[in-house]
N, C-alpha and C positions, 0 to 999 in steps of 0.2 A: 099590552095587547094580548089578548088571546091565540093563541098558537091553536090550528086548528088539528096538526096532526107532526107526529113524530116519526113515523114511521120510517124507517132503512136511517133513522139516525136525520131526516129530511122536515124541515121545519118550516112548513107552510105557513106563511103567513097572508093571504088570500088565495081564492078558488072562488071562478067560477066557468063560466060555459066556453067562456071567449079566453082568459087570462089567467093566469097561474103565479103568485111570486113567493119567491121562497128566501128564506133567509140562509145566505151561503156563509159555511167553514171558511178557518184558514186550509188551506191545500185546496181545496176543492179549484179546479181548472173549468169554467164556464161551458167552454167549447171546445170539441176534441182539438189534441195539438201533436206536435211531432215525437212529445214525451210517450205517449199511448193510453197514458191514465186516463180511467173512465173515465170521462165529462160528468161535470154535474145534468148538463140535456138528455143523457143517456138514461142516468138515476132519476127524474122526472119523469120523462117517459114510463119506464118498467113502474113508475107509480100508478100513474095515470092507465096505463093499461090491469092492472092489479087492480085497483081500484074500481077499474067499472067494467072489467072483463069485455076489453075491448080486442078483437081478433084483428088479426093484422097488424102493418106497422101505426105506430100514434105520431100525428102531427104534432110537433113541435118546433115551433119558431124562435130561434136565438134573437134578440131584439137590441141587447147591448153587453156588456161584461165587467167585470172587476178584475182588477191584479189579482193573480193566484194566493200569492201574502194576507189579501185585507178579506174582511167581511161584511158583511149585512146584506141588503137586499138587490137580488134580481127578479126581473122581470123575463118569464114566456109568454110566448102568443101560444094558443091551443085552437087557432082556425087563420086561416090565410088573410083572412078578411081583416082580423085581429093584429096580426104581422105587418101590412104593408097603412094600417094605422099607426100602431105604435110606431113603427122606424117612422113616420111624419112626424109624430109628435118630438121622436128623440131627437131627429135632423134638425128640425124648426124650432129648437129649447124651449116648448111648451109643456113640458117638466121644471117641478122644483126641484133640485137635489139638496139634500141637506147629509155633511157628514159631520164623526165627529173624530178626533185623531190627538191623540198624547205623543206630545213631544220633548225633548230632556229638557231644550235651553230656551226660558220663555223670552215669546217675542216683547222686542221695545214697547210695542204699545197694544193698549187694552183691547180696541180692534181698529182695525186698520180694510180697507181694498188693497190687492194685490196685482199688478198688471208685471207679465213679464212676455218676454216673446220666446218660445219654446221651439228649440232645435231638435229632431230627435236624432240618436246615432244606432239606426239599426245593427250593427257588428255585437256590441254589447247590450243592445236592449233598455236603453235609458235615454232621458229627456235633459237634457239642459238648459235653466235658463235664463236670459241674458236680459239686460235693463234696458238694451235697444236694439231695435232691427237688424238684425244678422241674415244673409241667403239661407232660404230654403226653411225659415223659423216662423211660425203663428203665433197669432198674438194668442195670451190666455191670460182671463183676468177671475179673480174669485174675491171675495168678502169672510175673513173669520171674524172670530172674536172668543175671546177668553172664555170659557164656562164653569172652570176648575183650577184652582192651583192645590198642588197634591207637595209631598215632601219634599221629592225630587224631578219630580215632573208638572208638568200641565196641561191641561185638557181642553183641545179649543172643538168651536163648532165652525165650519166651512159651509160658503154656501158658496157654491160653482156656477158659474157665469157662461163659460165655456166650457167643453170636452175634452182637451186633449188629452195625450201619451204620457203618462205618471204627472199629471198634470200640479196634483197636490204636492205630490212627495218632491218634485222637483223644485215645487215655487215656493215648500215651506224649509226645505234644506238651504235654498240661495239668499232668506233672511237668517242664515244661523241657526234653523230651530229644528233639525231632521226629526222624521216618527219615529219610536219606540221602535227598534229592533231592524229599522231600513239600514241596513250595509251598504247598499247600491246609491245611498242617497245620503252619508254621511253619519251613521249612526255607529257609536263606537263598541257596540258588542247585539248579538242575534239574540233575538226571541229563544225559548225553548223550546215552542211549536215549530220555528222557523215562519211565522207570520209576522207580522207587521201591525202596528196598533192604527191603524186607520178601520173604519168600520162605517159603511154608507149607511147612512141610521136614518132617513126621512125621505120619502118619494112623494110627489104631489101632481096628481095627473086628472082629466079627463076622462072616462073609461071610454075605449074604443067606439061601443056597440053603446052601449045604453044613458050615457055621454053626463053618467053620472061624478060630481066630483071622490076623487078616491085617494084617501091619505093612508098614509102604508109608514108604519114606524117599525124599525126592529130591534128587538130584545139585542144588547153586547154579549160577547162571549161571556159567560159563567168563567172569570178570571180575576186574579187578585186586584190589579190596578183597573182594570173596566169597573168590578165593582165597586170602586174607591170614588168611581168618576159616578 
């Protein structure tokens, strides 16, 4: 895919009037948080006002997010009208998600559906989850399948069914298979970056405004094991 611009280190991977999506780092925080690090909506904006010298403050709509660990694409809204479409589509899973995630220990079989029901534990920030119905736990179900066996890892592709709270990381650590570098989720030593080998690589939507179909792929980190995958 053609990268339209790099700018501030910021990896647009569409633009235009209504929508914005960029391909997010590992660190990068979506939406400001208690840490204080800039948000990635904040580095968008000063683009977007930069770029078309726009006075005043710039609209920008948070519309969904990533774990601060993984990468690939997000979606802005750049008009309100744009905003309160998209969160339908997100709400309504009129989205395709497509990610893709290296894991150490390959799963039993070549691909499989996954249905667990996921608890989360706000205190520590993680998802658990269980083979049946537990209080206060949602179901989440997703489809991978193998796309890679690497030396000592493997490379699957996920396709999410549902949304939840580390929805992946939770339900591919509970077959044995945690992602490259998740501590939180069972992985036996960190990343160097301190990121996570999960990477949202396909979005498949609607366009808001002009109700064109819009398929959005992103480039993996420029990394040893991404490019192996």
């Amino acid at each position: 895919m053609k990268i339209l611009s790099n700018k501030s280190n910021l990896q647009i991977l569409h633009e235009d009037n209504h929508i914005i999506v960029v391909n997010k780092r590992v660190g990068d925080i979506v939406q400001g948080d208690k840490t204080g690090d800039k948000p990635l909506s904040d580095i968008v904006k000063e683009y977007i006002k930069d770029k078309y010298n726009k006075p005043g403050d710039v609209f920008l709509g948070v519309i969904h997010r990533l774990d601060r660990p993984t990468t690939g694409i997000v979606v802005f809204a750049r008009t309100s009208k744009a905003l309160s479409r998209m969160n339908e589509l997100f709400s309504n899973r009129e989205t395709k998600k497509t990610y893709w995630a290296v894991v150490k220990n390959k799963p039993q079989e070549q691909a499989a559906k996954l249905v667990h029901y996921l608890k989360r534990n706000e205190k520590n920030n993680t998802s658990k989850a269980h083979l049946k119905e537990v209080p206060d736990s949602k179901v989440a179900s997703l489809d991978y399948k193998i796309i890679k066996e690497l030396q000592n890892y493997t490379a699957l592709e996920i396709n999410l069914h549902t949304g939840r709270h580390h929805q992946i990381r939770a339900q591919l650590s509970a077959i044995g298979s945690p992602i490259k570098g998740d501590l939180k989720y069972g992985a036996d030593r960190s990343n160097p970056d301190g990121g996570i080998h999960l990477h949202a690589r396909k979005l498949v939507f609607i366009h808001p405004v002009s109700k064109e179909n819009i398929i959005i792929t992103a480039p993996t980190p420029d990394e040893t094991i991404w490019n192996a995958v």
